[in-house]
DONUKE-221405 format. One record per residue (C-alpha): z, x negated, y negated; residue in one letter. Coordinates in steps of 0.2 Angstrom, whole numbers, plus 5000, padded with zeros to 4 digits. Each point is the difference from the previous one (the first is absolute). Layout:
BEGIN
ZXYa
...
end
This chain:
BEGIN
477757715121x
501849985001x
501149854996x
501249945013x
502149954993x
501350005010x
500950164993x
500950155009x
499450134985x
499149954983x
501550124990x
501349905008x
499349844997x
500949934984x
501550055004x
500149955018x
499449824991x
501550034990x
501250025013x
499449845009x
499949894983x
502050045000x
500249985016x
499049825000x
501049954983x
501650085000x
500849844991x
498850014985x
499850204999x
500550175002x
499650194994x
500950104989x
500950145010x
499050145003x
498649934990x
499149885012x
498749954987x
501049924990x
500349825007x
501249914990x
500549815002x
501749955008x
500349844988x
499350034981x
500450134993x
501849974989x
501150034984x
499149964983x
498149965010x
498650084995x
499550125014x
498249965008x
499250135009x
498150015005x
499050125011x
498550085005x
498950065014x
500249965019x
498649875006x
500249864991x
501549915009x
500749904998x
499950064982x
500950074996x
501649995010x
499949855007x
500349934983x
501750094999x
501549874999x
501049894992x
499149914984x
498750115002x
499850214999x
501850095002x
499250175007x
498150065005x
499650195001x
498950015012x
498550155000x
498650065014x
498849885004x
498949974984x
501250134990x
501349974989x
501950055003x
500650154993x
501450004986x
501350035011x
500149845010x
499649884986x
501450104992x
501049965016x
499549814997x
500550004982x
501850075002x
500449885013x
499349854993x
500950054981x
501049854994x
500450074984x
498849924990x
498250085002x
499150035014x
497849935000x
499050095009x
498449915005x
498150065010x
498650015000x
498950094987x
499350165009x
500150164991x
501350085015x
501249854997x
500050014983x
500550195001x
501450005013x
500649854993x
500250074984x
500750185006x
501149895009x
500649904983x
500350174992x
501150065010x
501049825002x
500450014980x
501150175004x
500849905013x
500349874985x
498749865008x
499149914989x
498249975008x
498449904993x
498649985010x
498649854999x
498450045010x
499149875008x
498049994996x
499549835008x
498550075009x
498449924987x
498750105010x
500850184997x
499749984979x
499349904985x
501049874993x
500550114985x
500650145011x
501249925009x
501350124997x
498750115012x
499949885015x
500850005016x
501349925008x
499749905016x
500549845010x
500549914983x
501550155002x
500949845010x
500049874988x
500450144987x
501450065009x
500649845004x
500249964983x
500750144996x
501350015014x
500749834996x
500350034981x
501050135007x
501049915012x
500149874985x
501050134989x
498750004988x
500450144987x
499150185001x
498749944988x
499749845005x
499750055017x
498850134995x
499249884990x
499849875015x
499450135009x
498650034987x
499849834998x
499449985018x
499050135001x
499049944984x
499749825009x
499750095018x
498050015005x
499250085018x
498350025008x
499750065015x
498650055011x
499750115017x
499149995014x
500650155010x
501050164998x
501550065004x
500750145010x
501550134995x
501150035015x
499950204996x
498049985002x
499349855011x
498649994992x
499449884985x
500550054982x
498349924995x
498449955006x
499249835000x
498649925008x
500249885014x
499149874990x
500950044983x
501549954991x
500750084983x
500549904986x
501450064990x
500450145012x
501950074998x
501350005012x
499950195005x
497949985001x
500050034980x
498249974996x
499549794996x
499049924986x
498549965013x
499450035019x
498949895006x
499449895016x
501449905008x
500049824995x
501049855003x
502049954997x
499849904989x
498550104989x
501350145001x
501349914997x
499149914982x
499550194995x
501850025001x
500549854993x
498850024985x
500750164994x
501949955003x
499749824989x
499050104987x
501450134997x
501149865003x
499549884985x
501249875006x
500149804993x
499749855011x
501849965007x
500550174999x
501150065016x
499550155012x
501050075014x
498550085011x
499950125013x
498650045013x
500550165010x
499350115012x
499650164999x
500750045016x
498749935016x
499149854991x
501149875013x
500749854993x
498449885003x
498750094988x
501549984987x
500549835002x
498049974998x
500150094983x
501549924994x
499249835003x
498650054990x
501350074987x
500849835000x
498349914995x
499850134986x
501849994992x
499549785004x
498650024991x
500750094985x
501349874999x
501550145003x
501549945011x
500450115013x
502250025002x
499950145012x
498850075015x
500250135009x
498950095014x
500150125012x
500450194999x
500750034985x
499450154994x
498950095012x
498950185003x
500350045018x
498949925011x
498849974985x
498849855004x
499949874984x
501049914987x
500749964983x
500349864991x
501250024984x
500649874987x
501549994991x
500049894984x
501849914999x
500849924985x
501849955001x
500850175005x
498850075010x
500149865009x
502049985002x
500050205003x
498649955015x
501149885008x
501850094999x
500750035017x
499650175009x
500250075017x
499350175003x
499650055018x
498249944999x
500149864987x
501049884994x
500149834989x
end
């Protein structure tokens, strides 16, 4: 059985997104001539700042463009739906948001990423660009706590971006933004579970099969295999099965601060996750951890995905500073 989308055809579909993202935003974003997969911010990038670009894959909007803009990401490359760009728009990105002092490149850790991301810093150093890259690895489901360095990154990618983009805008130096950027990503925890597939707009079918009465634990966001597939339960048992392995990974103090996010994975509508983040709330209560930021909605999504995620970020003083400085991007701002 086919999937319906309101398309015209499945090839032309991420850049016909494209076209409408810079028509929709034109004050926050525009394209690098003749390389329309290279979105770059209007206001951010600058003389002696560390250049901030992300990408990845189509399908997850509004990461990751929407999070292009001032005191956030300078540039996104921007790659098929669930395939990472190819080196020459992230070079594209790189170039234009150059300040002279360094330029971070920052994704999620998936094997085509990491290649054309790196293809792309080789050729940058001929040009003279300095490039360090910090992958982010938030997801707790996708590896054991002492192979972090192998897990993927997910919805924490907003909170880990966010941090990162404002030590940026903050002129922090080359190091110290890479280390922020670090820093985040050490403090940054996500579970997520699935209750439905999605469906590629070059296919119209589902890129995995689930039953109607099932729901997968841990499941990545391009239908990477979960930790366990079992009946469907409640929010708020779903939400504690979560919860459990976030504040276990998490090993935070009574009175330590979290900024949280509950996000959907593209169809689970805002009343399923309002229910989890109430339950959330009683967690985080219970555990005596003060909550300085919330967010929920669609943060970081799989297409038309039914389910949700809930991640944890572990402030101290920076992280928290960093989480509160000023952005506008064309889909978020503080």
């Amino acid at each position: 059985m086919k999937t319906k989308k309101l398309i015209n055809a499945g090839a032309d579909a991420v850049d016909e997104m494209l076209q409408g993202v810079l028509a929709a935003h034109p004050e926050h974003l525009y394209a690098v001539d003749s390389m329309p997969r290279a979105i770059i911010a209007r206001n951010g990038p600058r003389k002696g700042k560390v250049g901030l670009v992300i990408g990845g894959g189509s399908g997850h909007e509004p990461t990751f463009l929407g999070y292009v803009g001032k005191g956030l990401a300078d540039a996104a490359a921007i790659g098929n739906v669930f395939a990472s760009p190819p080196p020459d728009p992230i070079m594209a990105c790189a170039m234009a948001v150059d300040g002279g002092v360094g330029v971070l490149f920052m994704y999620g850790n998936y094997a085509g990423d990491v290649m054309n991301f790196d293809m792309a810093a080789e050729m940058l150093a001929l040009d003279d660009i300095a490039v360090r890259t910090v992958l982010t690895t938030d997801d707790v489901a996708s590896a054991p706590a002492d192979q972090q360095d192998r897990r993927r990154g997910v919805a924490g990618n907003v909170f880990i971006f966010k941090a990162a983009g404002a030590a940026c805008d903050l002129l922090y130096s080359f190091d110290e933004a890479e280390r922020a950027a670090r820093h985040a990503n050490a403090r940054t925890y996500t579970m997520g579970v699935a209750l439905s597939p999605c469906s590629l707009p070059q296919t119209l079918k589902p890129n995995f099969q689930i039953g109607e009465e099932e729901m997968e634990i841990g499941m990545g966001i391009h239908g990477e295999p979960g930790v366990a597939r079992g009946p469907l339960k409640t929010a708020d048992v779903v939400t504690d099965e979560l919860m459990d392995n976030l504040l276990r990974e998490m090993k935070a103090e009574r009175g330590d601060r979290v900024a949280v996010l509950v996000n959907s994975l593209g169809s689970t509508p805002m009343m399923e996750l309002y229910i989890m983040m109430r339950r959330v709330r009683a967690r985080l209560d219970g555990a005596g951890l003060v909550i300085h930021t919330s967010l929920v909605g669609n943060y970081c999504t799989s297409l038309e995905m039914a389910g949700a995620s809930i991640t944890l970020m572990h402030l101290d003083d920076e992280l928290q500073r960093l989480i509160d400085h000023p952005c506008d991007c064309a889909m978020f701002r503080r």
